[in-house]
C-alpha positions in Angstrom: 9.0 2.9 12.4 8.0 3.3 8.3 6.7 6.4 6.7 4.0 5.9 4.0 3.5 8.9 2.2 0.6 9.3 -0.4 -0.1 12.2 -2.2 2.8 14.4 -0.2 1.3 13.8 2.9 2.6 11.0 5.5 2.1 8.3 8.2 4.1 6.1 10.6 3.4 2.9 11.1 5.3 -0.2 12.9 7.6 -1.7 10.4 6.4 -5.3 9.5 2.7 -3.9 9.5 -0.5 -3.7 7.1 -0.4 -0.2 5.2 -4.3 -0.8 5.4 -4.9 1.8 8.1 -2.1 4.4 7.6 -3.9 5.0 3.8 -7.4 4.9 4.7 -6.2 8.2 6.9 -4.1 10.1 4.4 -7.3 9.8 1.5 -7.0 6.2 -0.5 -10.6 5.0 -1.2 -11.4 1.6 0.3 -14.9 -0.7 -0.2 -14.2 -4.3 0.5 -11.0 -3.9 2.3 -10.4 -7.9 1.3 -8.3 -7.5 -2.3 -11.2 -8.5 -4.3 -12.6 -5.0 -5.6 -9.7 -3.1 -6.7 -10.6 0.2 -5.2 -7.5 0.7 -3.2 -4.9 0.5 -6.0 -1.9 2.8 -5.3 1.2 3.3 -7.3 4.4 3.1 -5.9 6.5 5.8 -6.9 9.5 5.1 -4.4 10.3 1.9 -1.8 9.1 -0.5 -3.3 11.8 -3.1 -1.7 10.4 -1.6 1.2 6.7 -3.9 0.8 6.7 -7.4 1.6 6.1 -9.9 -1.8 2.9 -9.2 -3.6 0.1 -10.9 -1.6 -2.0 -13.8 -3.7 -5.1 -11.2 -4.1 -2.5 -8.9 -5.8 -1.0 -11.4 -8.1 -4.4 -12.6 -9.1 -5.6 -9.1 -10.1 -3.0 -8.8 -12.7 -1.5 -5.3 -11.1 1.3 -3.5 -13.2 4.7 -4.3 -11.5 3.8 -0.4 -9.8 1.1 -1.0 -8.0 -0.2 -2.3 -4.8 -3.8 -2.5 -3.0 -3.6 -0.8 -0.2 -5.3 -3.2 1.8 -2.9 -5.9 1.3 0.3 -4.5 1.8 2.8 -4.9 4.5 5.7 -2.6 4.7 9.0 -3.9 6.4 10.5 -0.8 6.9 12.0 2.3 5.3 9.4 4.6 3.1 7.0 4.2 0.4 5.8 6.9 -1.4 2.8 6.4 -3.5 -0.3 8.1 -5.1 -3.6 7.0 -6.0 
């Protein structure tokens, strides 16, 4: 199992899964839950090489090398910790 933890609190989730739910429960705003909008942008504070490459939605939003949308990310295992 992975531990996402925004904000100081935390979630497990099945490693080599979307982060997608695990953040909609622990606070992260969502809208089009497709990586178009840019409302679920978290920072990665720790764990990084535990996400899977930057999906193509990321890349083409121009997101500093810290951040992730929450609806795109896939953790492989190990923790992330992130705010929002």
């Amino acid at each position: 199992m992975a531990t996402i933890v925004i904000d100081g609190e935390e979630k497990q989730v099945a490693d080599g899964s979307p982060i997608m739910d695990a953040c909609d429960d622990l606070g992260v705003p969502f809208a089009c839950r497709a990586g178009i909008c840019g409302t679920c942008v978290i920072t990665i504070l720790e764990g990084m090489e535990n996400l899977a490459p930057k999906t193509q939605e990321e890349e083409d939003m121009g997101l500093a090398d810290d951040q992730r949308l929450a609806c795109q990310a896939v953790i492989n295992s190990g923790t992330v910790v992130a705010s929002y």
